[in-house]
C-alpha positions as CSV (number, residue, x, y, z in Angstrom):
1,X,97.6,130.7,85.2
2,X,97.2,128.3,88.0
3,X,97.3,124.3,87.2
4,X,94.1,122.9,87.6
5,X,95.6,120.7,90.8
6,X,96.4,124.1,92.4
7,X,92.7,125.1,91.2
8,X,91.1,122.5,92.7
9,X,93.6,122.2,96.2
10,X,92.8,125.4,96.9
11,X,88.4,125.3,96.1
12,X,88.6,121.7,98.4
13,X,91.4,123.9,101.1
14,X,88.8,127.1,101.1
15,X,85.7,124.6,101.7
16,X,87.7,123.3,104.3
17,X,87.5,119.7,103.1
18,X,89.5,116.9,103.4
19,X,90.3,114.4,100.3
20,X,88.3,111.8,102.1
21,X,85.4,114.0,102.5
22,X,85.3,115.2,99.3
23,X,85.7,111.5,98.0
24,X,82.7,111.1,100.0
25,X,80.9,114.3,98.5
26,X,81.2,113.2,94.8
27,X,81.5,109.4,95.0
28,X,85.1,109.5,93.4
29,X,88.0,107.5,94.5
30,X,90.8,109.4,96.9
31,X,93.5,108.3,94.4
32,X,91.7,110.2,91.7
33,X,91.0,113.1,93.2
34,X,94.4,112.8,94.0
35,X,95.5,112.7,91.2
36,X,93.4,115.6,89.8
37,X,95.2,117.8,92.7
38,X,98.5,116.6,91.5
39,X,98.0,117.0,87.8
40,X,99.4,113.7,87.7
41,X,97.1,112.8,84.4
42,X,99.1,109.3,84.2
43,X,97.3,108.0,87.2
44,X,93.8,108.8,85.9
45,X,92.0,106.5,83.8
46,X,90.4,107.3,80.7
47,X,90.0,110.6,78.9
48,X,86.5,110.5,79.4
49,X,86.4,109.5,82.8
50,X,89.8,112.4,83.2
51,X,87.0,114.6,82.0
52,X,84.2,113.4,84.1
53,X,85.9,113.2,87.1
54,X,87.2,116.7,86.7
55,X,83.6,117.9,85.7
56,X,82.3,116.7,89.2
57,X,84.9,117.1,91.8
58,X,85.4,121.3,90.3
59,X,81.1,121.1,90.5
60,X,81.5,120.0,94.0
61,X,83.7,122.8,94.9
62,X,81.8,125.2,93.5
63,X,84.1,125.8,90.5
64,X,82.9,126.5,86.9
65,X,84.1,122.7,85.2
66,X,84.3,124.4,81.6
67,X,87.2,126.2,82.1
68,X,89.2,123.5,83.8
69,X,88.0,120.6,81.3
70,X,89.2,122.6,78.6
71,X,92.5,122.7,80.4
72,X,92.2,119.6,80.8
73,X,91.5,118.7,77.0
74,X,94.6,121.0,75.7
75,X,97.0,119.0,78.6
76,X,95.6,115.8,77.1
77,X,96.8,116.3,73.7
């Protein structure tokens, strides 16, 4: 099972997006989408913003955000 940063690098890669432009897309800060990509869950903020961020940046994409929130959750705890 892929990570969810290789998850998303690849949806943003495929769309042929760059991190600023997908910054610009859903209004998040680089350094969290970043992050995401990364799976480096220290630099995120929150739980609840971890979980929102993720929920709009895989939307954006085109991704189902379920799957990769409850990832997310299970990583988390």
């Amino acid at each position: 099972m892929a990570s969810i940063g290789e998850t998303l690098r690849a949806a943003r890669e495929r769309r042929g997006l760059t991190i600023a432009e997908a910054s610009r897309l859903t209004r998040i800060a680089p350094r969290f989408l970043e992050a995401l990509e990364n799976d480096d869950l220290e630099a995120l903020p929150a739980p609840v913003y971890a979980r929102g961020f993720l929920r709009s940046y895989a939307a954006a994409l085109g991704l189902d955000p379920d799957p990769l929130v409850e990832q997310l959750r299970a990583e988390l705890a």
